[in-house]
C-alpha positions in Angstrom: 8.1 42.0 -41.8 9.4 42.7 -45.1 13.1 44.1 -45.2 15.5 44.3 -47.8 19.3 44.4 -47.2 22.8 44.6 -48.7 26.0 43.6 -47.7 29.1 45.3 -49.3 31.5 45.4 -47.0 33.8 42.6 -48.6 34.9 40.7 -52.0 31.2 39.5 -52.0 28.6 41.5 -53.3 25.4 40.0 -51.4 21.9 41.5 -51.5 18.5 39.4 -49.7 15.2 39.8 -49.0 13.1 39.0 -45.8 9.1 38.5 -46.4 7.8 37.5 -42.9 10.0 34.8 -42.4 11.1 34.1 -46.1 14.8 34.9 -47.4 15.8 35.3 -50.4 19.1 36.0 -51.7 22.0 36.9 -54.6 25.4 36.6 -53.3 28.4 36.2 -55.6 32.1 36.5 -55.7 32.6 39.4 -57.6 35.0 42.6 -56.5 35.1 46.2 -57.9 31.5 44.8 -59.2 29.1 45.7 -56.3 27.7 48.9 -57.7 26.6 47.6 -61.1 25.3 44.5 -59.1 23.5 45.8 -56.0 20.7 47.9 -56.9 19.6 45.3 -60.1 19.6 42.2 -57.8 17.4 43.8 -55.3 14.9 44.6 -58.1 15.0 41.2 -58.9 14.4 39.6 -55.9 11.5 42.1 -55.4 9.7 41.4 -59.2 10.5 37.4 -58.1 8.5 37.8 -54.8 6.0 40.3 -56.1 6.5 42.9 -53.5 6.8 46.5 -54.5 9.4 48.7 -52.9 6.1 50.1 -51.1 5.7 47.4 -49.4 9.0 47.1 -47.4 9.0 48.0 -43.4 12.7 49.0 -43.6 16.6 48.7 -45.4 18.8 46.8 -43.9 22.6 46.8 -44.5 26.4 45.9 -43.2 27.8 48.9 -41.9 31.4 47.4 -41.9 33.6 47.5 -41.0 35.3 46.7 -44.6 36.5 47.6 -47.7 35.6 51.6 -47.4 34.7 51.7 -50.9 32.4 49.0 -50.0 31.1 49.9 -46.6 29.9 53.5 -48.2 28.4 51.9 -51.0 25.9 49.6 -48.6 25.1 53.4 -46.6 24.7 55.0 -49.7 22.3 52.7 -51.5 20.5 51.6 -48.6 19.9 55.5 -47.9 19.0 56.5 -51.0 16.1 53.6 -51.2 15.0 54.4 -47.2 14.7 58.3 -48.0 12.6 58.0 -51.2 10.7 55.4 -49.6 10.2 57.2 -46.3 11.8 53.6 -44.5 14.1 53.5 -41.4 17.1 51.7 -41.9 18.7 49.2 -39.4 22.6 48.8 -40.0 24.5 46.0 -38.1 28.2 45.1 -37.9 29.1 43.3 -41.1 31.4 41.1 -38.3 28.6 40.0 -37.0 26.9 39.2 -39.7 30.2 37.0 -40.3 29.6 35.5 -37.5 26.2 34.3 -37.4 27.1 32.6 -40.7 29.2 29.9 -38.3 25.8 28.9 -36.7 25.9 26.4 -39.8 29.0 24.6 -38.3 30.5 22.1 -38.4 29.3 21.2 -42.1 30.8 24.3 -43.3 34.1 24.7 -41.6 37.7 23.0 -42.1 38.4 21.7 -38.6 41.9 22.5 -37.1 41.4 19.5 -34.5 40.3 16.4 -34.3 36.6 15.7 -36.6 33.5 16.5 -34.3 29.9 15.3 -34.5 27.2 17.7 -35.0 26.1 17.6 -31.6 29.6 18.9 -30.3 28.3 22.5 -31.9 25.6 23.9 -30.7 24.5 27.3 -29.5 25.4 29.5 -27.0 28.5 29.1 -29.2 31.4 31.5 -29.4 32.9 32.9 -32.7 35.4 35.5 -33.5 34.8 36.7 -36.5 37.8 38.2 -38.8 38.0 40.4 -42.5 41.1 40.9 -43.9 42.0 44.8 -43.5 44.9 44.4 -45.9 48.1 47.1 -44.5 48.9 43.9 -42.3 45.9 44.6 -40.2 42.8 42.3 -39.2 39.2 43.6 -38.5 38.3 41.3 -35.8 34.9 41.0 -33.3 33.8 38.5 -30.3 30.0 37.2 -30.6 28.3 34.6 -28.9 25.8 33.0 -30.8 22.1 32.0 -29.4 18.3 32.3 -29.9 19.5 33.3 -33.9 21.1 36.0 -33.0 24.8 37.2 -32.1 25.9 39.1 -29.2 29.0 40.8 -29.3 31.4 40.5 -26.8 33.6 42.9 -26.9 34.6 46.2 -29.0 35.2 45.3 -32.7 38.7 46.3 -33.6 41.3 47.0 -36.7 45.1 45.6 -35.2 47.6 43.2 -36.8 47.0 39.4 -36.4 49.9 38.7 -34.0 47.6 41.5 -31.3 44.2 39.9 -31.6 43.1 38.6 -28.6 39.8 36.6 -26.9 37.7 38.0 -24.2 37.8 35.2 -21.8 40.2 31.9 -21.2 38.2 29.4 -22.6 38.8 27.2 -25.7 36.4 26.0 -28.0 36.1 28.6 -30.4 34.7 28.9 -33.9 36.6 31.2 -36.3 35.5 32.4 -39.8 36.5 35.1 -41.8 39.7 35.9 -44.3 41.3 37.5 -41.6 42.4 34.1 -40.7 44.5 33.8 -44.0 45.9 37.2 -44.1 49.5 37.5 -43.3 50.2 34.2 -43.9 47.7 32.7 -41.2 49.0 34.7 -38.3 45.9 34.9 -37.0 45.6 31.0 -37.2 48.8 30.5 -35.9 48.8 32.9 -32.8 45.4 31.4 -31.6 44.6 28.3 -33.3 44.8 26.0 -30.4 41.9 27.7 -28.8 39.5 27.0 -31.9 37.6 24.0 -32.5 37.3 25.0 -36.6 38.8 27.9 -38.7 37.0 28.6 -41.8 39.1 31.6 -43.6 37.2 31.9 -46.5 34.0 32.7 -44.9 32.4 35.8 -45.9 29.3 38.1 -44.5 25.8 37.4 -46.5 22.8 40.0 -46.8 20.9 36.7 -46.0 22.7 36.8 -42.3 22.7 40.6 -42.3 18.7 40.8 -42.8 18.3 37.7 -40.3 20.0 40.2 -37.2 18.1 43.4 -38.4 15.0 41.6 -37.9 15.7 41.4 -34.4 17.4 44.7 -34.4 14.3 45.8 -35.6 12.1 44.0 -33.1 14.2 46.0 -30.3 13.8 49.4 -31.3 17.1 49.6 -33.2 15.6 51.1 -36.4 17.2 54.3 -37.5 16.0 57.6 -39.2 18.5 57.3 -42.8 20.4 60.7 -42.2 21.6 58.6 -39.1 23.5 55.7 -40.1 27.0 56.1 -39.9 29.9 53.6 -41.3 32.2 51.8 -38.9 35.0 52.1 -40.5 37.4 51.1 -37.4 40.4 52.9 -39.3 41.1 56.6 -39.6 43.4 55.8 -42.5 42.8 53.6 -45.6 46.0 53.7 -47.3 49.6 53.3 -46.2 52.6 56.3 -47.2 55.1 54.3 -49.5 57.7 54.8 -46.7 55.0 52.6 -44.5 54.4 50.3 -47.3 58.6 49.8 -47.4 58.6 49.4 -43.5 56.1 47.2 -43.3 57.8 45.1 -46.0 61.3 44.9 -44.3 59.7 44.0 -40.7 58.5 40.8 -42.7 
């Protein structure tokens, strides 16, 4: 299986490349810079590997949701490369890309509670993942984590920090993502007592967004490019200045 994907959908401009097993990645820090980054980084990972484009089974790439500048940038590259190379594409949810990068924990991640030892994490895990949505709003989806995969469990969502919620009553969650610094850590503070760990500056990788279409792909999930669609989550991506001044005075 060789696969190439890109990951967009946040501050991090990410692109990887699976060769039957093998990743290999650029990620960096580096906003309003993902279009002049994206399409020379896969090029060369593919001249380091020795693969030509030819070669690949399929695109891969974070559908969101995200930045929407972002988010349509991953659909628009990756369907620019599947059509002229006559690949399917398989998009997953950039949230759960987020969260599969928690499988690492707890090496990676502040804890919020008392130190645990390596054994205290390990898969099935739970992890709600979290971007930042800006406009007060979080982008937030459940996943369980097992078998190198994550399974999400329930309907990703766009609300403000203070509405999130967990589909069941259990504790012992991980949580990664910036949506856990927005606002002033609502999100942290309105649910941190069910997390074992909170890392908020987590951030979805083409590495972990390559790893799940792998196993998308393995299940059928491969789409034709003309159907991938974005998941944005939000109709609207700006705020009115009269909802930019309310949402100012009800802080």
């Amino acid at each position: 299986m060789k696969l190439l994907a890109f990951e967009t959908a946040t501050e991090a401009c990410s692109v990887a490349l699976w060769i039957d097993g093998e990743l290999r990645q650029r990620h960096e820090l580096a906003p309003r810079r993902h279009a002049e980054l994206s399409l020379p980084w896969a090029e060369q990972l593919l001249a380091e590997a020795g693969i030509r484009k030819s070669q690949l089974d399929a695109i891969a790439l974070g559908r969101g949701p995200g930045a929407f500048t972002g988010v349509r940038l991953a659909i628009a590259i990756g369907q620019g490369i599947a059509l002229a190379l006559d690949r399917p594409i398989v998009a997953v949810s950039s949230l759960a890309a987020l969260a599969l990068g928690a499988r690492t924990a707890p090496c990676a991640i502040d804890m919020i509670r008392a130190p645990l030892a390596d054994a205290s994490i390990v898969e099935p895990q739970r992890v709600l993942a979290c971007i930042d949505a800006r406009m007060g709003e979080v982008y937030t989806g459940a996943f369980e984590l097992r078998d190198g995969d994550a399974f999400a469990l329930d309907a990703e969502a766009v609300l403000a920090p203070e509405a999130a919620a967990l589909p069941d009553d259990r504790d012992g969650w991980l949580g990664v993502g910036t949506g856990f610094g927005a606002a002033d850590g609502a999100l942290a503070r309105h649910l941190g007592t069910r997390f074992l760990a909170i890392d908020a500056s987590a951030l979805p990788t083409a590495a972990d967004v390559a790893r799940l279409a792998v196993a998308a792909y393995a299940r059928g999930e491969a789409l034709a490019p003309e159907r991938v669609e974005p998941a944005y989550l939000r109709n609207n991506v700006a705020l009115t200045i009269e909802q930019q001044r309310a949402l100012r005075a009800s802080r």
